[in-house]
C-alpha positions in Angstrom: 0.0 0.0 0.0 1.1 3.3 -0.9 1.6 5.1 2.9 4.1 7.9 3.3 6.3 8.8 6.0 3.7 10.8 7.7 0.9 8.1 8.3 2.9 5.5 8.9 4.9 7.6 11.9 1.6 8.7 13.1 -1.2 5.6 12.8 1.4 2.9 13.0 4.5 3.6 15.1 4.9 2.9 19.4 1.6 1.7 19.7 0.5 0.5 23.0 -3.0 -1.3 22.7 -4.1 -2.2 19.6 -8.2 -2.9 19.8 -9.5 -5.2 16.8 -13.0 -4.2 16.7 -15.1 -1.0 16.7 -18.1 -2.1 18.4 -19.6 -1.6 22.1 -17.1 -3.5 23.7 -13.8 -2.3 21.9 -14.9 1.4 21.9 -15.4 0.3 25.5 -12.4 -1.2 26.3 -10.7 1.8 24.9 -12.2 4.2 27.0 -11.3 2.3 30.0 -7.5 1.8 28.9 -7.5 5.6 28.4 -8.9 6.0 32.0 -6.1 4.0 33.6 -3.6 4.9 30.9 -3.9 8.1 30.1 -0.8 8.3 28.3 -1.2 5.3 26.1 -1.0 6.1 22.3 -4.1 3.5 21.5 -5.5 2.6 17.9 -8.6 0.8 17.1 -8.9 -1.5 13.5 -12.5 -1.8 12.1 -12.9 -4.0 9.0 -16.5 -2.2 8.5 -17.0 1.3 7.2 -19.5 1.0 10.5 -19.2 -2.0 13.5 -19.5 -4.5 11.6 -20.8 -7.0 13.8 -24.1 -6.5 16.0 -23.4 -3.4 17.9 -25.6 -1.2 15.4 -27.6 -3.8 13.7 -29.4 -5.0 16.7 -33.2 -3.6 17.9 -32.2 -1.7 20.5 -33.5 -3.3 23.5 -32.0 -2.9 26.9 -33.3 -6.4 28.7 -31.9 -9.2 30.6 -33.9 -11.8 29.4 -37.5 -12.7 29.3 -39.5 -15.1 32.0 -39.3 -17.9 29.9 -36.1 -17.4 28.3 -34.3 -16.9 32.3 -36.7 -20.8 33.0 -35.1 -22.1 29.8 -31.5 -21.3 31.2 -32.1 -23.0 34.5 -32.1 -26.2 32.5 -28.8 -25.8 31.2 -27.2 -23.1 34.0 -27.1 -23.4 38.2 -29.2 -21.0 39.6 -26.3 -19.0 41.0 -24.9 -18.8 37.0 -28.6 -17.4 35.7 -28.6 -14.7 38.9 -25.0 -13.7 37.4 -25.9 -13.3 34.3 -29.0 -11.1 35.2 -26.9 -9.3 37.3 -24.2 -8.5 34.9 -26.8 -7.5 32.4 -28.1 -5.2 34.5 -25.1 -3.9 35.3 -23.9 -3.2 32.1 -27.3 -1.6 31.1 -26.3 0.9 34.4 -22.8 1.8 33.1 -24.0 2.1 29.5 -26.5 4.8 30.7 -24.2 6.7 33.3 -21.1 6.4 30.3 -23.9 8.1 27.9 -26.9 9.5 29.4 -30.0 8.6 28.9 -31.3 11.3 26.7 -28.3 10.9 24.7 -29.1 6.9 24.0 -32.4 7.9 23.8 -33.3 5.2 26.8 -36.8 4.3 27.4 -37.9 2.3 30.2 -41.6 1.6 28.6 -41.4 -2.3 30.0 -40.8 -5.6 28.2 -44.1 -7.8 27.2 -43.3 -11.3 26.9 -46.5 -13.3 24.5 -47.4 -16.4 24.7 -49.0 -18.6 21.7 -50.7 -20.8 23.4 -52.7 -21.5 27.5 -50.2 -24.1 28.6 -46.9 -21.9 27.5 -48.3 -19.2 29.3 -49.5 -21.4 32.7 -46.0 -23.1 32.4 -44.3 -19.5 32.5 -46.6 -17.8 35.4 -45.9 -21.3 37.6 -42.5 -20.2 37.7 -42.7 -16.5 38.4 -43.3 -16.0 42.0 -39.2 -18.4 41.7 -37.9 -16.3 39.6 -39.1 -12.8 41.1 -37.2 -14.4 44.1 -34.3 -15.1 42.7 -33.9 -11.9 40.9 -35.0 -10.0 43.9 -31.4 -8.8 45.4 -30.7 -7.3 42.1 -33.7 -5.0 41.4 -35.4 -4.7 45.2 -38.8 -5.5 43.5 -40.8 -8.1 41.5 -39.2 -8.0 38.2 -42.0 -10.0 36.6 -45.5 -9.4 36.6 -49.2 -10.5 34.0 -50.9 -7.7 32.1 -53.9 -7.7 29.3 -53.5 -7.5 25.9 -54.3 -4.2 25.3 -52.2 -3.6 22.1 -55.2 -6.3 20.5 -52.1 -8.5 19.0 -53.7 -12.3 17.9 -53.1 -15.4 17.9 -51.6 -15.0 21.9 -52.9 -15.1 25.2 -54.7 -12.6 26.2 -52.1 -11.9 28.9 -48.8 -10.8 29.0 -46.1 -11.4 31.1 -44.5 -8.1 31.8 -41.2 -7.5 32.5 -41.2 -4.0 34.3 -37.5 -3.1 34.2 -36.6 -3.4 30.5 -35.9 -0.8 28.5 -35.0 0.3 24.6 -32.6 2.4 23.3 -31.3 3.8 19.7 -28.3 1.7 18.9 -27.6 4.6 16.4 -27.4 7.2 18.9 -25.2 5.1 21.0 -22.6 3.9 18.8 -22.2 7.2 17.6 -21.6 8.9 21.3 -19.6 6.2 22.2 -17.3 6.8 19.0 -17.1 10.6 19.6 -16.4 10.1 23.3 -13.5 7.6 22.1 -12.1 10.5 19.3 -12.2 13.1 22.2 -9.7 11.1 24.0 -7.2 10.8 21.5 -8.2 7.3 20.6 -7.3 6.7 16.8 -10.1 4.8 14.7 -9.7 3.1 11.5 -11.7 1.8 9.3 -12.1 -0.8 6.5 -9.2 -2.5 7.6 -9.4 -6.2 8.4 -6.7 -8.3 10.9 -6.0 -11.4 8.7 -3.5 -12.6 11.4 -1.2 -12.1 14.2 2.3 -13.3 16.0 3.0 -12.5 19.4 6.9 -12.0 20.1 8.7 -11.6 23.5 7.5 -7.7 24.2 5.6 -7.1 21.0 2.8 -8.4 18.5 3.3 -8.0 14.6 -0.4 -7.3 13.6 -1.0 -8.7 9.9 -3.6 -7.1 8.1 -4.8 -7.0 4.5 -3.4 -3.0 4.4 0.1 -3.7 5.8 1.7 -4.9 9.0 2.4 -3.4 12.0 3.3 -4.0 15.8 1.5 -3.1 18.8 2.5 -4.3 22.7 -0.7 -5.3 23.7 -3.8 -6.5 21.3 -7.3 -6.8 22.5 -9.9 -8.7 20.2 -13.1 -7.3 20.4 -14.8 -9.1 17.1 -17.7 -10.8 19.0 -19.2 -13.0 16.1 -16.2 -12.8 14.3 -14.1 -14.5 16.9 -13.4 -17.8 15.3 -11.4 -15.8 12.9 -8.5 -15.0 15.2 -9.1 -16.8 18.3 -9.2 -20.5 18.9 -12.5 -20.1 21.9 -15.8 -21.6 21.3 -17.6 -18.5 19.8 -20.3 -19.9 17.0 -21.5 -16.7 14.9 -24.9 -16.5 14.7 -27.0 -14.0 12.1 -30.0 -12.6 12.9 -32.2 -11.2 10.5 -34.2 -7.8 10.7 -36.8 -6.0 9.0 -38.5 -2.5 9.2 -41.6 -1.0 8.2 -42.4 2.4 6.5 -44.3 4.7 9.0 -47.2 3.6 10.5 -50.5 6.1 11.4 -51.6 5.5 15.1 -49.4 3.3 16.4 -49.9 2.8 19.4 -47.4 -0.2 20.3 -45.4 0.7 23.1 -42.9 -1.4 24.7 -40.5 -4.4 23.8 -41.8 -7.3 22.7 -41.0 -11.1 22.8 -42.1 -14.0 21.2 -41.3 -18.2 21.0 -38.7 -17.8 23.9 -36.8 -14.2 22.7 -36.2 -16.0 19.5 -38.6 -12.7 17.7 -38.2 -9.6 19.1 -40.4 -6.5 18.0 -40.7 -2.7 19.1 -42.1 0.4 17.6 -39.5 3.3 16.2 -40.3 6.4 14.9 -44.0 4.8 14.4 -42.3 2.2 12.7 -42.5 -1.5 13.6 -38.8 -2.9 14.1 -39.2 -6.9 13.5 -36.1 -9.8 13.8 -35.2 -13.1 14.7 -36.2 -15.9 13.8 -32.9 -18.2 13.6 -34.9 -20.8 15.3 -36.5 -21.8 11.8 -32.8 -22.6 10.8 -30.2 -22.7 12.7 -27.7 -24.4 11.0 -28.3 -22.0 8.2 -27.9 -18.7 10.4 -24.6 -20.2 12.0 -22.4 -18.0 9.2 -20.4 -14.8 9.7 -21.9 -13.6 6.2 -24.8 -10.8 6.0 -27.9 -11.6 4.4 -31.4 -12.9 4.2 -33.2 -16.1 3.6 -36.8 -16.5 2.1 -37.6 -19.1 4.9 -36.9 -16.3 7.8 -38.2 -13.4 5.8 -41.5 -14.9 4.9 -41.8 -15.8 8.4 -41.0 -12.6 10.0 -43.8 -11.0 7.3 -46.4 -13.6 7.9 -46.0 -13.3 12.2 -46.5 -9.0 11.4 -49.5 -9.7 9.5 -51.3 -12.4 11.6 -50.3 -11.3 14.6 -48.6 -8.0 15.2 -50.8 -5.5 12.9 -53.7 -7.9 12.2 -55.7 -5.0 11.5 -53.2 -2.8 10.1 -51.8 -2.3 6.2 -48.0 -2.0 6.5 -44.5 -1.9 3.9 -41.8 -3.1 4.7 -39.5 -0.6 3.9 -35.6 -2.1 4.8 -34.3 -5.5 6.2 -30.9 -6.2 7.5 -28.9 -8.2 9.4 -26.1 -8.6 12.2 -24.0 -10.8 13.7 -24.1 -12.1 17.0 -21.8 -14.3 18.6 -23.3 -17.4 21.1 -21.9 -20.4 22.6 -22.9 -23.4 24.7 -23.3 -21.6 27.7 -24.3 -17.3 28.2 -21.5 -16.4 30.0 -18.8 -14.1 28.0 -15.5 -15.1 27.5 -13.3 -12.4 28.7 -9.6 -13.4 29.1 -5.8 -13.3 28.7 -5.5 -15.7 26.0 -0.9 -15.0 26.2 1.2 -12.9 27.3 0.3 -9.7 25.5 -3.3 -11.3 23.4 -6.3 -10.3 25.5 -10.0 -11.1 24.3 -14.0 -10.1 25.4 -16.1 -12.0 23.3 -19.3 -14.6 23.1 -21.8 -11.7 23.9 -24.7 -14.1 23.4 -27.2 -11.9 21.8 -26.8 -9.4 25.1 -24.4 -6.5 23.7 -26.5 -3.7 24.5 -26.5 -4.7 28.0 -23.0 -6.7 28.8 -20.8 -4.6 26.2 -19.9 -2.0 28.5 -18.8 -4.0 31.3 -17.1 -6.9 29.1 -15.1 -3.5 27.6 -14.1 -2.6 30.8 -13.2 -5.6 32.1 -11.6 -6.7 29.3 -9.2 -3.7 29.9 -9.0 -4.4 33.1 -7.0 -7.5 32.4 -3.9 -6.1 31.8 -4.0 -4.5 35.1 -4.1 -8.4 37.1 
């Protein structure tokens, strides 16, 4: 590549950390290495010409999982482990909001309303909720869970909800953007469009190979989420999730976050807009990929649940889908570690960026200081 003397002096040369990924938990990470390092000169590598993961392509909800999601994970997780991870998630929503401010974010705490398709789901769900409400109740101080009607007149549910009263939404938009010019404002260097093909860690130093040219750095962090298995050796399986949004809608009146099938769809009004994913259920093998895109199997789906069930009443156009990459595993927790000597990772988010990024950022800086 054609850099002169100039660039490569000031992008390139006596680089402390080196963050491979631009999204929540690298810009993250970087503010927290500035905190305890002021002086550090610090660069951050983004393959995208945005975060090219999940960070912006999500729906923007702030939660910590729904009733029947938290009663699926006591199947595969102690009691103690799904009380952590509701804890960190709430957590991390906290820090998210004092890092940002709310009006900044554009945070909304208008509750998160878990359907149910059928009597039994429902009955199986409530059985458990005086458990869970005492489970979670160190955290939050309150009954988290709670049953309200259906008064947004969906069909083909119950015609109760179970309401989670602490989730909130946010615009991932707004937030990636205040993040990135809180990052700039530090002295942080950003760029873009540039993706890490490899790296080799030496006694004191790591030559960084890229598909721009190569460089060293002391200390590397890898931030890449859903993109992990393309550095790191953990158990990170990507997983795509597919999105949709309609044009503007007159009178809508939806308000809230919505959940349906376990999390696996996830809907919320923007801008009088219905926002619409998931869906990776239908096909999972399928949607374990690292590549952007959409399949006829999800889309149809995702079209036919808005008409017979979201806006059964209401004409609608789709007007943009999209998709992101998430990165899950066998088990919820994220895998923040020293991987050697100088290699550091926070990754395996499990679907829960919005509200463990900022505290797998800052612990994931934190390492170096063990």
């Amino acid at each position: 590549m054609n850099f002169s003397y100039w660039e490569l002096k000031e992008w390139f040369t006596n680089i402390d950390f080196t963050i491979v990924g631009s999204g929540i938990v690298g810009l993250n990470c970087a503010l927290e290495l500035k905190k305890n390092h002021p002086k550090a000169n610090i660069l951050i590598l983004e393959k995208g010409m945005l975060p090219q993961g999940a960070s912006t392509k999500n729906a923007g909800f702030a939660c910590f999982g729904s009733l029947s999601e938290l009663i699926d994970d006591l199947h595969s997780h102690t009691e103690q482990e799904v009380y952590n991870l509701v804890d960190k998630r709430w957590k991390g929503s906290q820090l998210l909001r004092q890092n940002l401010g709310d009006r900044n974010i554009d945070f909304q705490q208008n509750k998160g309303f878990e359907l149910c398709d059928n009597e039994a789901f429902f009955e199986e769900c409530i059985s458990r909720k005086e458990e869970i409400n005492q489970l979670l109740k160190p955290i939050f101080n309150a009954d988290v869970f709670s049953e309200s009607e259906n008064t947004f007149g969906f069909k083909k549910v119950h015609n109760r909800y179970i309401t989670n009263n602490f989730e909130g939404q946010i615009d991932t938009g707004k937030m990636a953007f205040q993040l990135l010019q809180k990052v700039l404002k530090l002295g942080v260097k950003i760029l873009n469009n540039i993706s890490v093909e490899s790296f080799v860690e030496n006694q004191d130093k790591i030559n960084i190979k890229t598909n721009r040219l190569d460089f060293y750095t002391k200390k590397l962090f890898i931030a890449t989420n859903g993109f992990a298995n393309q550095l790191l050796d953990e158990k990170v399986q990507p997983a795509r999730a597919q999105v949709l949004i309609t044009k503007p809608i007159k009178n809508l009146h939806i308000k809230g976050t919505f959940h349906l099938d376990k999390g696996y769809y996830y809907f919320r009004n923007i801008n009088d807009r219905i926002l619409f994913g998931g869906g990776r259920n239908l096909d999972f093998k399928t949607e374990e990929t690292s590549e952007f895109g959409q399949t006829k199997i999800i889309q149809n789906k995702l079209e036919e649940i808005l008409k017979t069930t979201i806006l059964p009443n209401t004409s609608f156009e789709i007007e943009h889908r999209w998709s992101g990459i998430m990165g899950v595993g066998n088990q919820k927790k994220a895998i923040v570690k020293q991987i050697s000597n100088n290699v550091f990772c926070g990754v395996r988010l499990g679907g829960m960026g919005i509200a463990i990024g900022s505290l797998v950022g800052k612990e994931l800086a934190e390492l170096i200081n063990e």
